[in-house]
VEXMARZA-587493 format. One line per 3 residues: their letters; for each residue y, z, x of C-alpha. Coordinates in steps of 0.02 Angstrom, whole numbers. Example, Ala and Ser with C-alpha at 12.3 -4.5 7.8 and 13.67 -1.06 7.14 Angstrom:
<sites>
AS) -225 390 615  -53 357 684
</sites>
This chain:
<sites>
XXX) 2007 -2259 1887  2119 -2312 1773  2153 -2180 1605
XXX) 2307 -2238 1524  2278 -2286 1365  2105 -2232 1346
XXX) 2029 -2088 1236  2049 -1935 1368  1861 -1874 1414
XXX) 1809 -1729 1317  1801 -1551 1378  1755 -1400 1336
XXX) 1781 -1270 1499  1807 -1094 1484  1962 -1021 1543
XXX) 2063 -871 1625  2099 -818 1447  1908 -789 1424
XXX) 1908 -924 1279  1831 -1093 1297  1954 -1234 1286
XXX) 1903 -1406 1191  2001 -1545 1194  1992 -1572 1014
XXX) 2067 -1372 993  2236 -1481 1066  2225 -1622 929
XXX) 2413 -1655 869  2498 -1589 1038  2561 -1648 1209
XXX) 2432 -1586 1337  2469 -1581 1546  2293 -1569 1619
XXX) 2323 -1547 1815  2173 -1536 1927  2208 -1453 2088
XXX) 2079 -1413 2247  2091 -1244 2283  2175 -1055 2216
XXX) 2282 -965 2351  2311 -1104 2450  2474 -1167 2521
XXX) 2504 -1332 2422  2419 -1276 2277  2526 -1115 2263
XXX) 2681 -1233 2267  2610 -1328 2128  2564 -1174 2018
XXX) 2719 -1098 2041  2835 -1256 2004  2755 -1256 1835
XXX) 2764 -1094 1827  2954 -1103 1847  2953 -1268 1711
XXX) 2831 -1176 1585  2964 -1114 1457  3055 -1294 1463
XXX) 2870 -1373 1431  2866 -1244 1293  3025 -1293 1230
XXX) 2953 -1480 1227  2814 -1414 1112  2682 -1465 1289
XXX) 2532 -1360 1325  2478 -1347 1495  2325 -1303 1568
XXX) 2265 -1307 1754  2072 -1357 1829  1992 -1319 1972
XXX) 1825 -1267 2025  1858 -1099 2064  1796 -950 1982
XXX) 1880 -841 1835  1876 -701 1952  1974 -805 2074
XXX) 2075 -897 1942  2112 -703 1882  2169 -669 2044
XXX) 2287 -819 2072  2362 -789 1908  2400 -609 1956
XXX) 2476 -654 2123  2597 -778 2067  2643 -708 1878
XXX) 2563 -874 1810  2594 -881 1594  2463 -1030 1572
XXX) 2280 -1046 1576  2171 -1105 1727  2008 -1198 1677
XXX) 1857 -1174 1805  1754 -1325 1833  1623 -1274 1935
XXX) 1510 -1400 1899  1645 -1531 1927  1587 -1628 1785
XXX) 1758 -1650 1702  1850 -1672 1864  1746 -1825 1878
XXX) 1770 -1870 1704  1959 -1881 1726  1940 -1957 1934
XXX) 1977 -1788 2003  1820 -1770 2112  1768 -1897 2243
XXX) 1798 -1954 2413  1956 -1908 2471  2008 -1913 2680
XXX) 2046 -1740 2745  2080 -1706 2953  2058 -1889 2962
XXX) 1866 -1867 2888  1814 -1912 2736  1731 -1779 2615
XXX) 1674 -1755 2444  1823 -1646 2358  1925 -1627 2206
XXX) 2081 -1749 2214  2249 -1656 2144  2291 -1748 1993
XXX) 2366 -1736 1797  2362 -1835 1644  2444 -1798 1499
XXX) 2358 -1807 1346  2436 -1845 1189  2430 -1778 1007
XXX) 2322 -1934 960  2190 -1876 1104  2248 -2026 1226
XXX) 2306 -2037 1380  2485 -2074 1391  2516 -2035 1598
XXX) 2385 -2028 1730  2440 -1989 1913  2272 -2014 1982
XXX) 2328 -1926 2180  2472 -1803 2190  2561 -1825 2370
XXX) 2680 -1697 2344  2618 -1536 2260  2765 -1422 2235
XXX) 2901 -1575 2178  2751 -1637 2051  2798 -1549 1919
XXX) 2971 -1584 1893  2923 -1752 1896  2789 -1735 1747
XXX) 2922 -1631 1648  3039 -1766 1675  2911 -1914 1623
XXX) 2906 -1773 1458  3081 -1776 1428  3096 -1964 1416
XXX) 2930 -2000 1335  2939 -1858 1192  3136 -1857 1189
</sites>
């Protein structure tokens, strides 16, 4: 699935903040969508926390950011609390924006495949399209630093 350069997908999800966020609510700014499988797991506690590390120079860059899995508040609560995280996780629990953006399908796990969300981010810009799509993470905990550095270059 290709986004780049395409309208992002709408959404409207409610989030750890206990507002519900809609795309258009981010109309005019830089928005880092990253889908991730699972709170309070390994590789996605590396990821959370490597944003959470970059959040005040994505501030600085004028970038919202906003995580989505398909976990519960109560669990997104949680994860927040464990790890000090200052941004808002989205649940999906319906996946129907994870598939919308290519972050729910067959992925290969333990050498089986299985239906499953697919660790991903686009960033969304102030015109509502999608300038970067990195439709399957590898490396969790080094992602970030390389979205804040596709940031620096595209908005600098």
């Amino acid at each position: 699935m290709k986004l780049e350069g395409t309208s992002a997908p709408h959404f409207a999800l409610e989030g750890s903040d206990k507002k519900v966020h809609d795309l258009t609510d981010y109309a005019g700014k830089t928005l880092v969508l990253y889908f991730y499988p699972r709170d309070n797991t390994p590789g996605c506690s590396k990821e959370a926390c490597s944003f959470r590390d970059l959040y005040s120079e994505l501030n600085t860059l004028d970038v919202m950011l906003l995580g989505v899995s398909k976990d519960s508040l109560a669990a997104h609560d949680k994860f927040i609390a464990k790890f000090g995280l200052p941004f808002v996780l989205l649940s999906d629990p319906e996946t129907s924006v994870m598939q919308a953006y290519g972050a729910f399908g067959e992925k290969t796990m333990y050498g089986k495949k299985v239906m499953g969300t697919i660790r991903s981010t686009v960033v969304i810009g102030p015109d509502g399209k999608v300038v970067k799509h990195w439709p399957k993470v590898r490396k969790a905990e080094s992602h970030p630093q390389e979205v804040l550095e596709f940031l620096r270059e595209h908005l600098g």
